[in-house]
N, C-alpha and C positions, 0 to 999 in steps of 0.2 A: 314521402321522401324518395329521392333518387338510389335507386338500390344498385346495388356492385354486382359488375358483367366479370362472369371466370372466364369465358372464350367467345369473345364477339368481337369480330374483325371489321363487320361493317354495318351500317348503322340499323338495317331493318335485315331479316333474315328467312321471316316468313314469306311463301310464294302465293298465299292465298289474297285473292282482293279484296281491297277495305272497302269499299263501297258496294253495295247490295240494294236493290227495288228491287219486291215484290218478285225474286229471285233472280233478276237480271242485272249484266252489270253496268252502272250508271255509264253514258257514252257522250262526251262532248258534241253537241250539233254541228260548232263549227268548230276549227282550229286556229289561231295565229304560227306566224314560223318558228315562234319558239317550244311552241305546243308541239308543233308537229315536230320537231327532234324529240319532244319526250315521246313523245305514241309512235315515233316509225316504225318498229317493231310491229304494228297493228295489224294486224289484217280486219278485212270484213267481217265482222261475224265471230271475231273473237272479243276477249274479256284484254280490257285494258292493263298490262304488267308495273304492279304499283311499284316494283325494287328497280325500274329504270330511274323514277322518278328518285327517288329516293337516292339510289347512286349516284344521281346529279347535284342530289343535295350536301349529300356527304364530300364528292369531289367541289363544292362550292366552298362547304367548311374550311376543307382543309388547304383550298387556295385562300381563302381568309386569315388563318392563322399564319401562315407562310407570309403573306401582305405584313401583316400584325408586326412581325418578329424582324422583317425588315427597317420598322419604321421604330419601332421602340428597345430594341435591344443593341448596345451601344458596339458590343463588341464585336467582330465584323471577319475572326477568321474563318467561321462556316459559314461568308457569304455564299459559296462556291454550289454547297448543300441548298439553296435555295431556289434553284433554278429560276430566274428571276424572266427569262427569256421562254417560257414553255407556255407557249401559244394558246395550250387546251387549257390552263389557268385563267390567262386574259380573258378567253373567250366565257370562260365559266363568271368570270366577276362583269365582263361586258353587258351579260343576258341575264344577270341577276335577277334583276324584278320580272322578265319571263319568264323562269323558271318557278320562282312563287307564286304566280298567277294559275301555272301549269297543275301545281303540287296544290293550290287551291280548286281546282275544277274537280282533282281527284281527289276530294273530300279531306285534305288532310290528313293528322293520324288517327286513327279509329280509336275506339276506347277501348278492343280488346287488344289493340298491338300498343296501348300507351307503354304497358309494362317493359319487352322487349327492346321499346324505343329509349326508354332510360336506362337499361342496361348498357344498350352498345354507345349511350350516350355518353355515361361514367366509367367505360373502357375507355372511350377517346378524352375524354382530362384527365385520366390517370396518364395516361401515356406524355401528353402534354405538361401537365405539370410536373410527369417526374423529371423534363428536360429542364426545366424551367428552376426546379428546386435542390436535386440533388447531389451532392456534395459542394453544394453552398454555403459555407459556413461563416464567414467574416463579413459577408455583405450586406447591408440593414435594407428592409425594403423590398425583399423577394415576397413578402406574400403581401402587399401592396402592389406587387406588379401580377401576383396571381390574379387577384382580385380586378386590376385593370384591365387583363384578359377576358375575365370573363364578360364584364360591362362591356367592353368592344368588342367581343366577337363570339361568343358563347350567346351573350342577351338578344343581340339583337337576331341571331339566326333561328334560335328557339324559339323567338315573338312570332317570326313570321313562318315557322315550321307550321307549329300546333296553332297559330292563329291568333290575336290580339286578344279577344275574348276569353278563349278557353288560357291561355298566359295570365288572364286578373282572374279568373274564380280559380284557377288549380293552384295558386299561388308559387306558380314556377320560380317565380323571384326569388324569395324566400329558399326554395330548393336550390336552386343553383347557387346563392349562397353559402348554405349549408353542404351541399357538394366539393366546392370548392374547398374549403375549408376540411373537409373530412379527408380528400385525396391530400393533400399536404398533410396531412399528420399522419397521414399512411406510408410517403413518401419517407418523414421525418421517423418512422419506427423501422424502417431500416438501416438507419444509421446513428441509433440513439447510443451504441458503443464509441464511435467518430466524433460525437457531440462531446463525451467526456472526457472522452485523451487531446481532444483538442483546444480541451477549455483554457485558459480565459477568449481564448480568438474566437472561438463559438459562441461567445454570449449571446451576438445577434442573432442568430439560429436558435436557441435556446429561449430568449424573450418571445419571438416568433411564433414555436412551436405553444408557450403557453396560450397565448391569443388565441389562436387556433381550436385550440382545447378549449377555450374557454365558450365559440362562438359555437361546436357543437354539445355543449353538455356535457355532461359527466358519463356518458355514453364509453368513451374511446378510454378513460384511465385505468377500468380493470385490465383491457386489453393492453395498453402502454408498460401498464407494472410486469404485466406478464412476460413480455417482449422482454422489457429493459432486465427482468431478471437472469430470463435465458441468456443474453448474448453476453451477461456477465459471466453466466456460470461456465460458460462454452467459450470462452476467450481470454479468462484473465483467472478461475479458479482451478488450477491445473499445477501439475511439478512443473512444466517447465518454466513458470514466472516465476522470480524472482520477488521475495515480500515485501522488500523496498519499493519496487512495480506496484505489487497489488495495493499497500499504501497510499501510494499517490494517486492511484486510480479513483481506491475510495473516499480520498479529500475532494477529488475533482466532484468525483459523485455527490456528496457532502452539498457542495457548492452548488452545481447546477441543481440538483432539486431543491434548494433554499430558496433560488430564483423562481421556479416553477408552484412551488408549494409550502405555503406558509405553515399550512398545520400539522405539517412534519409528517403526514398518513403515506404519503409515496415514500417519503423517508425510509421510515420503519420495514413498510413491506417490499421494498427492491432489494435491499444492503442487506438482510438479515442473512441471505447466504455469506457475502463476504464478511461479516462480523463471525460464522459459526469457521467459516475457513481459515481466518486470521487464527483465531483461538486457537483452531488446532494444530498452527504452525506453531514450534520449538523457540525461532528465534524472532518472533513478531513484538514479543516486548524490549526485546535487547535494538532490534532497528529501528523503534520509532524513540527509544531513546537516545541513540545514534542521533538519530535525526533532528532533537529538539538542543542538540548540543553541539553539533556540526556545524560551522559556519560556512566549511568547504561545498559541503555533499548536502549542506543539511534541508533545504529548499522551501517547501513551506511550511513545514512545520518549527524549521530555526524559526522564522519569521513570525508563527503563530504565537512563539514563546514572549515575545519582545511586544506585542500588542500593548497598547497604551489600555486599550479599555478591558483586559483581560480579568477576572475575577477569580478570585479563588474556586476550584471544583467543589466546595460542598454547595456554593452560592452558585453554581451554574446547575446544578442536578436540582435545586429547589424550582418548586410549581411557580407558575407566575406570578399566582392570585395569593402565596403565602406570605402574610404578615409579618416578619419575623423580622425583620428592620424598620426602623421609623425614615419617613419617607426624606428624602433628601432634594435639591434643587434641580439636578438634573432627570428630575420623574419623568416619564414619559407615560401616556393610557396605552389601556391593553387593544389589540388589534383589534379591527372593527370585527361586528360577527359575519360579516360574510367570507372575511379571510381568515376566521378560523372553521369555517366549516370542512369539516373532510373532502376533499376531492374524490374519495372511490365510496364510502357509504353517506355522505349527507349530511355524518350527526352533527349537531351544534353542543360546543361542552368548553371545558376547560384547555385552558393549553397547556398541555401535563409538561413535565420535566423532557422526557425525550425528544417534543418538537422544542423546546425552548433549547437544549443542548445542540440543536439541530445548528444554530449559529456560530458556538464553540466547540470546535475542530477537537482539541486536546479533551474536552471532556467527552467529546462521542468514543474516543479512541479508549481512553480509560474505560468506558462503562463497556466496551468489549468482555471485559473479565468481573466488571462489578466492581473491584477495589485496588485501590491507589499504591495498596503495602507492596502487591507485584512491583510496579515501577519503578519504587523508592529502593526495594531489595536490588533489583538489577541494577540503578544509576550507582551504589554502594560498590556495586562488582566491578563498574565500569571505571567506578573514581580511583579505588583500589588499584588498578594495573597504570592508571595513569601516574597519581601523586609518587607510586615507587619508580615508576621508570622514567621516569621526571628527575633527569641527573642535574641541575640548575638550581633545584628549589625555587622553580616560579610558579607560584598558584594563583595568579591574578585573573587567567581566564577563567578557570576555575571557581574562585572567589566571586566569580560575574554571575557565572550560569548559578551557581549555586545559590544566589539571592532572588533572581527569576526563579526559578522551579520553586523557592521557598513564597514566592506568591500564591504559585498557582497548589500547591500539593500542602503549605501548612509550613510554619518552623517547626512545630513537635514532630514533624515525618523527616524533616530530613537534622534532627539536631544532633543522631550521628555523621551525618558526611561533613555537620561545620565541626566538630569535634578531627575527623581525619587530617582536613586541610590545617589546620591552629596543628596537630601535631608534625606537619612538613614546616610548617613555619618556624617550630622550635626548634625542629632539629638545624634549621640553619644558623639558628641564634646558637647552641649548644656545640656544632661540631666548629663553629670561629673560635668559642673560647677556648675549646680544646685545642684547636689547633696551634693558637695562640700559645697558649701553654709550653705544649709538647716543642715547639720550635723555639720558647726561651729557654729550653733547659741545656746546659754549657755540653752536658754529653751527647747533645744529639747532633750528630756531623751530617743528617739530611731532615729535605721539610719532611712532615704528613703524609701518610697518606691514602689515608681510609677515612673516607666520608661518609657516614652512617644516616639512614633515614628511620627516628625512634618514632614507633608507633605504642600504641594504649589499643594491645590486644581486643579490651572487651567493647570497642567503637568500632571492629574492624574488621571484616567477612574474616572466616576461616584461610589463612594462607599455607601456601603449599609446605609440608612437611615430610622433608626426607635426612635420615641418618646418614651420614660422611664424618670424614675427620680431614681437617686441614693438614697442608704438610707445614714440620712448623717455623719454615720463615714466614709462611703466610699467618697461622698463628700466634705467633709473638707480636704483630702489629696490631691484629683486634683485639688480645687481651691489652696492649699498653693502653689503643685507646679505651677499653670497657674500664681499666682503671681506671683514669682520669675522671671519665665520666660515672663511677663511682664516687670519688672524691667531690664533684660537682654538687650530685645531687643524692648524697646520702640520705637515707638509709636503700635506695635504690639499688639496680643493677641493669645490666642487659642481658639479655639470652639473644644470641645471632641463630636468624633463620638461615642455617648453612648456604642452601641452592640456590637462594635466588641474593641476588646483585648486579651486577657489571664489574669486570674487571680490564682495566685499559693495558696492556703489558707491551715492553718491547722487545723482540724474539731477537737475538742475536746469537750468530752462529760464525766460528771462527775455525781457520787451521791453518800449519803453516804450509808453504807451497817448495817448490825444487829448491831453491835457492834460500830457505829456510826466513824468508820474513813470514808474518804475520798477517793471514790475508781472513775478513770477516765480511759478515753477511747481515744487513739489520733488517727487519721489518716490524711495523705493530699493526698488534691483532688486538680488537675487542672481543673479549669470549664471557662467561659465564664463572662464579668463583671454583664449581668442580674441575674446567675444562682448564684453571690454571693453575688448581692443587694438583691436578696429573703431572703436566707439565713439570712445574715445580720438582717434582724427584727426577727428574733428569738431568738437573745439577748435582745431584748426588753423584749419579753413575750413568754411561751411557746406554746402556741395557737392559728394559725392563720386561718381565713376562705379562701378560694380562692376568691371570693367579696372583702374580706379586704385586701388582699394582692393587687388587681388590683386597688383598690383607693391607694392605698399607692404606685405604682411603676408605677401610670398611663398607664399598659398592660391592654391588653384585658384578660379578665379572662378565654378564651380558653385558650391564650399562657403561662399564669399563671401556667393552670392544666399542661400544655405539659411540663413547666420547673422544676416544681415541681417532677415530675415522674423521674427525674434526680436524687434528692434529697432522695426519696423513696428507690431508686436501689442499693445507695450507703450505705443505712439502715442508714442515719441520721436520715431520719423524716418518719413518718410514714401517712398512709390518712384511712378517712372515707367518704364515703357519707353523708352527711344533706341534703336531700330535692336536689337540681337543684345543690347547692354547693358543694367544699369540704373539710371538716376539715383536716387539719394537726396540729402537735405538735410533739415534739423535743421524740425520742426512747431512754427507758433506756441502763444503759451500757451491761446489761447480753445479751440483747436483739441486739445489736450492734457488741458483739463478737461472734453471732454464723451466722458459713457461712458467716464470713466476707471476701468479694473479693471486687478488683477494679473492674469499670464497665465499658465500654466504652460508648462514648458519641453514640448517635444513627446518623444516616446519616443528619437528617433532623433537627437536636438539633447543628450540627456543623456550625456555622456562616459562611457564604461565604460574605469573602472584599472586592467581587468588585459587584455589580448586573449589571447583562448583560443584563437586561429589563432596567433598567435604562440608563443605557451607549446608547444603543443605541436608544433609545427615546430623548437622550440629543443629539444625534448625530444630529439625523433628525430632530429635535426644531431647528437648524443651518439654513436647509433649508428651514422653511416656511417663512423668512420674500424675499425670492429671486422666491419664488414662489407668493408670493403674489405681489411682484413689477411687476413679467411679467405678469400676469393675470389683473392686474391694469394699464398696458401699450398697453398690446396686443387684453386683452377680453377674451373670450374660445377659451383651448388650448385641444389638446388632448395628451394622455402621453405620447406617443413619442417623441413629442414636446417639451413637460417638462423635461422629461428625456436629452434630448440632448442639450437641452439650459442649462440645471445645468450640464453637463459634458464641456459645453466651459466656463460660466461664472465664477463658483466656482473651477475651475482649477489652477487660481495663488493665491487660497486666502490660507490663517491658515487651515482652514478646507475642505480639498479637498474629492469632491464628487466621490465616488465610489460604488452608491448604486447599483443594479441591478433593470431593469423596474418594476421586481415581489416587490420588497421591497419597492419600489417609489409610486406602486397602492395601496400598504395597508395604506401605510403613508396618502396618498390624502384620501385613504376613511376614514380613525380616521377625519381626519380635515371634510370630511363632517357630521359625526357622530356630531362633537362638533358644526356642523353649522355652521361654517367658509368658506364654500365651499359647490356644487352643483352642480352636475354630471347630464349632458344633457342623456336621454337614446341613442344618437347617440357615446357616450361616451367623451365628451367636458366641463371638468371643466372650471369653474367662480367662481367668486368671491360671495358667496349672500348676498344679497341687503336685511339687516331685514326692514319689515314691521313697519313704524311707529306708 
């Protein structure tokens, strides 16, 4: 085979001559004129200099390809680059068959410079074809035009180089095929990053590049894996990307090697870095949930969700060849064996689950973590902040995604989030009747106006819990409506989660001016129910301390000052310092209409409905009464132990275990924190035994 030049600029390099009798150098009897341009250099009595001959050959090449690119390449603004008027070209393509008759006298190429000869040969089509190929990505037909290169002007120069003969027994044909072919995939593993960010435009480059691969063996895909892993890990698994990014990098990824490789073996071994990267990113299952529910943002993995032929994830992780359904009309036979043979070891075997998943997107991304409970816990968390903040009561998008994902993930995984949406449902049916109600009753001189969204705590992540007290006008309006809705649905009640809601208010501030009318000031603010219990005591009085606000609302008088600055921003009230505290009181009107703007709430002032410390600390309170039975059965375990006993026994229960070993050691160490447990330094949790 044609072997690769690291620094060969021209086509032969050695100064020694190829041709030898009986220690003399072979010497033309006579010359023609073309002869004689190669031997001028000659004197009497010296050795003919075979790299004249040879740099004539090479400057013939390279007016040939120059000819070549004129006549077959359409595009025409590097005419200019062609010099199409440069005389010593003409002259070199004019004297053509002298020159070879020349380059024939002086024996051709020798057998000990063949080797030489193919290197600086496969230096000049690398360099060629990397003009020719790269960053070509959309255009079908570039290595068909490689290939037509080389048939017109590669074939025929090398026939008549090395000579007709020695061209059919060294089977050069064959070589420069397989050359050919090798510098484009060398071309194309410099840009195997560009191939993926630019997919689906690159597909013709990508079908290409397989061909390729194909017509030199399996030679080039260890090296290909290795490339494509690098320029992953070196470009795209970093802080600075973005996991949304890396996502869609590896869907793309996904996709072009599906086209490249059927038996999923490049698959496995490229991605396995970004599958161990994804993992150990925090919010990598919260954005590709994002993403399967996003119609906006959501891109292909919305899309992936909505598939017509998508199957359920346990039916996509099963092996091809498993029996486990009776066969249906749309059967299809399993791939021939030569397309499941591996592309980097050969073997011929089954098409296990992970190339068969190779086709479903959402299942490769699931098996990043191995199980599905992750996904479902997080879509819980997601659905959670939307149905409450969801002031309409419309669940119908909701209701959509929620019957797709019940395809793909199971109705038993997700038949608490149909259970959450059915309770926004009823609170709309429940807060009409109430309303209904409360506004035929002959005492009531205004409508409603607390709309309540009742949830079934035990369907429902842990939501955020903080002590406060309403002031009580605010007060007197959710107990009327908790009565009603007492009366509804007795033997019931409600418990209102103080913090979180919406509260719509209209701020009106009034005084009178010189000539004693009555001059007022309106705005509304949407805020939060604590940011309008503060408010609220400033109809009491117009002066309040942060101290007295926090015995009157039972907050801490930090959280006081922080809610207050809400208040301030919106130019209702105004602050002082006193001492450690701080005064507020109610801002005149002139003072209120200058540089009046709304303000937005600050990141940290925005209530979040679900606490993700809590959820999942209620989670793990599930497991310590299961860890204390086997510790109480068994004696000291150590966490492997523990780990793999709650992965068999908590497996058919309500709350199936899915923690990882890292999550299970921090758990155990809180329980030994609270002295509940005690860790042997050979690392062997017990139970301990308090001192009486």
């Amino acid at each position: 085979r044609i072997h690769r030049a690291s620094n060969h600029s021209r086509l032969i390099t050695d100064t020694s001559p190829l041709i030898k009798s009986n220690g003399k150098a072979a010497t033309p009897p006579k010359k023609s004129p073309a002869q004689a341009k190669v031997g001028r250099s000659m004197r009497r009595g010296e050795r003919p200099h075979p790299n004249k001959g040879y740099d004539s050959m090479e400057a013939l090449l390279n007016a040939r390809q120059k000819q070549w690119r004129r006549e077959n390449m359409e595009d025409s603004m590097d005419m200019d680059d062609f010099e199409v008027d440069n005389r010593r070209e003409v002259e070199f393509i004019l004297d053509e068959d002298d020159m070879y008759q020349s380059l024939d006298v002086l024996g051709g190429v020798s057998i000990q410079h063949r080797r030489p000869f193919r290197e600086a040969l496969h230096s000049f089509m690398m360099g060629v074809i990397d003009e020719l190929v790269a960053g070509n990505f959309e255009e079908e037909g570039v290595l068909d035009r490689v290939l037509k290169w080389k048939n017109d002007v590669l074939t025929p120069w090398a026939q008549n180089v090395v000579g007709a003969e020695a061209f059919v027994q060294e089977q050069w044909e064959a070589q420069l095929e397989y050359a050919a072919s090798e510098c484009f995939v060398h071309v194309r593993m410099k840009e195997l990053f560009d191939l993926v960010t630019e997919y689906p435009d690159s597909l013709p480059a990508v079908r290409e590049l397989s061909v390729a691969l194909d017509r030199t063996g399996r030679l080039w895909y260890q090296q290909l894996a290795n490339e494509w892993r690098n320029a992953l890990m070196a470009r795209l698994l970093h802080p600075g990307a973005e996991t949304s990014q890396i996502i869609e990098v590896y869907i793309n990824t996904i996709k072009v090697l599906r086209e490249m490789d059927p038996s999923g073996e490049l698959l496995q071994v490229i991605t396995q870095p970004v599958r161990d990267y994804l993992k150990g990113r925090a919010d990598t299952i919260r954005c590709i949930i994002t993403s399967l529910t996003d119609e906006e943002n959501g891109g292909e993995l919305y899309e992936e969700l909505r598939r017509h032929d998508a199957k359920p994830l346990e039916e996509a992780q099963l092996d091809e060849e498993d029996e486990e359904e009776p066969p249906t009309f749309d059967w299809q036979p399993p791939p021939s064996i030569l397309k499941r043979r591996g592309v980097i070891t050969g073997q011929v075997g089954r098409v296990t689950s992970s190339s068969r998943r190779a086709g479903d997107i959402l299942a490769m991304l699931v098996g990043i973590y191995g199980s599905k409970d992750l996904f479902v816990n997080e879509y819980r968390i997601m659905l959670a902040d939307k149905l409450l903040g969801n002031l309409e009561y419309d669940t119908d998008k909701e209701v959509h995604n929620l019957e797709l994902l019940k395809l793909r993930f199971g109705e038993a995984a997700m038949r608490q989030c149909e259970v959450m949406i059915k309770d926004i449902d009823d609170s709309k049916r429940i807060h009409t009747n109430i309303h209904s109600t409360l506004g035929s009753n002959p005492g009531e001189n205004c409508s409603p106006v607390v709309d309540a969204a009742i949830v079934s705590h035990i369907f429902w992540p842990a939501l955020q819990k903080e002590e406060m007290k309403y002031h009580p006008s605010i007060k007197s309006k959710l107990d009327e409506f908790s009565t009603e809705y007492a009366k509804l649905k007795n033997p019931r009640k409600l418990v209102w989660v103080q913090q979180l809601g919406s509260v719509e208010l209209e701020v009106e501030a009034y005084e009178k001016d010189a000539d004693g009318n009555l001059v007022s000031h309106t705005k509304e603010v949407s805020c939060t129910p604590a940011h309008a219990s503060l408010l609220a005591h400033f109809e009491d009085k117009g002066d309040w301390t942060s101290e007295e606000l926090s015995q009157e609302t039972e907050m801490p008088e930090e959280l006081v000052q922080k809610r207050m600055g809400f208040w301030v921003n919106q130019r209702v009230v105004q602050s002082k310092r006193s001492g450690e505290s701080m005064v507020y009181n109610l801002i005149s009107v002139s003072e209120a209409d200058v540089n009046d703007q709304s303000f937005q709430h600050d990141e940290e002032d925005l209530e979040q409905v679900v606490s993700i410390g809590a959820h999942a600390e209620e989670e793990m309170k599930v497991y310590e009464s299961y860890i204390f039975g086997m510790l109480s059965n068994l004696g000291q375990l150590p966490l492997d132990r523990i780990h793999s006993m709650l992965k068999t026994f908590v497996a058919g229960s309500d709350h199936k275990y899915d923690k990882t070993p890292q999550q299970l050691a921090v758990f155990l160490q809180q329980l030994c924190k609270e002295e509940k447990l005690e860790c042997s330094p050979d690392g062997l949790y017990t139970i301990l035994k308090k001192r009486s």
